[in-house]
Each structure stands twice: as C-alpha cells, then as structure tokens.
C-alpha positions in Angstrom: 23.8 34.9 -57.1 26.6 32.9 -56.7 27.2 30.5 -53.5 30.5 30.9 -51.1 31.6 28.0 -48.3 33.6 29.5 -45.2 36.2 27.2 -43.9 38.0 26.9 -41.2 41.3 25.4 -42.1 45.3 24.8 -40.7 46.5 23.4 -43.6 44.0 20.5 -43.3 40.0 20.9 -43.5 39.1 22.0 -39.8 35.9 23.2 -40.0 33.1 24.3 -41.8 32.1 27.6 -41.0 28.3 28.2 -43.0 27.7 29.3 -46.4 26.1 32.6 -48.1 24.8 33.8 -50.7 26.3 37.0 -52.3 26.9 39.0 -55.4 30.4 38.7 -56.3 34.1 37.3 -55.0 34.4 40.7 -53.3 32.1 40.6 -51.0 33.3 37.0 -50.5 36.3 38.1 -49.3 34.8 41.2 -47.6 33.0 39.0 -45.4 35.6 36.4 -44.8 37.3 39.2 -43.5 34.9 40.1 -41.2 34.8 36.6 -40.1 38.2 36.5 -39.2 38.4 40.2 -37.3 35.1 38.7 -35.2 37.2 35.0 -34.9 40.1 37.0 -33.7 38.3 39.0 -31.0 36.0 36.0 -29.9 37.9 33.1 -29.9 41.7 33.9 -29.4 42.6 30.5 -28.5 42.9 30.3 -32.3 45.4 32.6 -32.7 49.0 31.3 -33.0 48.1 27.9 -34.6 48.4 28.7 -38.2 44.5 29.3 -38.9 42.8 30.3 -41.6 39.4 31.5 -43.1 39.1 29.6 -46.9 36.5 30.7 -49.1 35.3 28.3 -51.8 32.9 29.3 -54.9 30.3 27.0 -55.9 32.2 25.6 -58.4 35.0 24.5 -55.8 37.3 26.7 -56.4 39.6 28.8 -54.1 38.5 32.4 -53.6 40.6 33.7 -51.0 42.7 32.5 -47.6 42.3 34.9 -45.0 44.9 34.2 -42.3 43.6 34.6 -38.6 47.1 35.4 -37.0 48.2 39.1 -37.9 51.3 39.9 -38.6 53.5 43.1 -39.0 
C-alpha cells in the first residue's frame, strides 16, 4: 500500500502534519480534504494566510495541494 506525507505548507514547508497508509492517490486526496474541512473548523486562525494541505507519495512526488482558504 502506498505511503502519503500531509503537509502543512504557505509556500514554504510549515509543518508536518502525520503520514498514512492508503490504497490509492484518491483517497490521498480524499483525506487531505478532510484534513483541511477539520483545519478549517478547528483552527481558523489559519484561514486568510495562504495555507495549504500538500500531499506527497512515497516517492516524493506532489499528489495534490488542497488550499485551506475557500473561495467563491
């Protein structure tokens, strides 16, 4: 199963934010999603300051950026 890294990142490395194991970059994504909805509601000081969830495969490579600020 492949291995995902959660970041926390403005444009610069932040934070890291854990590591799972799951089946495929979908549910990758899925969950950084969820990350960021729970981020959202439980931390809103971060909203505003050009945050984002970054999901990295275990080969180092970009999955997904999943912004914390909504817009539209």
């Amino acid at each position: 199963m492949p291995f995902f890294t959660y970041k926390i990142i403005d444009g610069h490395f932040v934070s890291d934010f854990g590591a799972h194991d799951l089946p495929s970059e979908i549910e990758a994504q899925i969950e950084a999603i969820k990350l960021a909805c729970s981020l959202r509601e439980g931390r809103p000081e971060l909203l505003g300051k050009g945050y984002s969830i970054l999901v990295i495969d275990d080969d180092g490579t970009a999955v997904c950026s999943i912004p914390l600020d909504v817009t539209g």
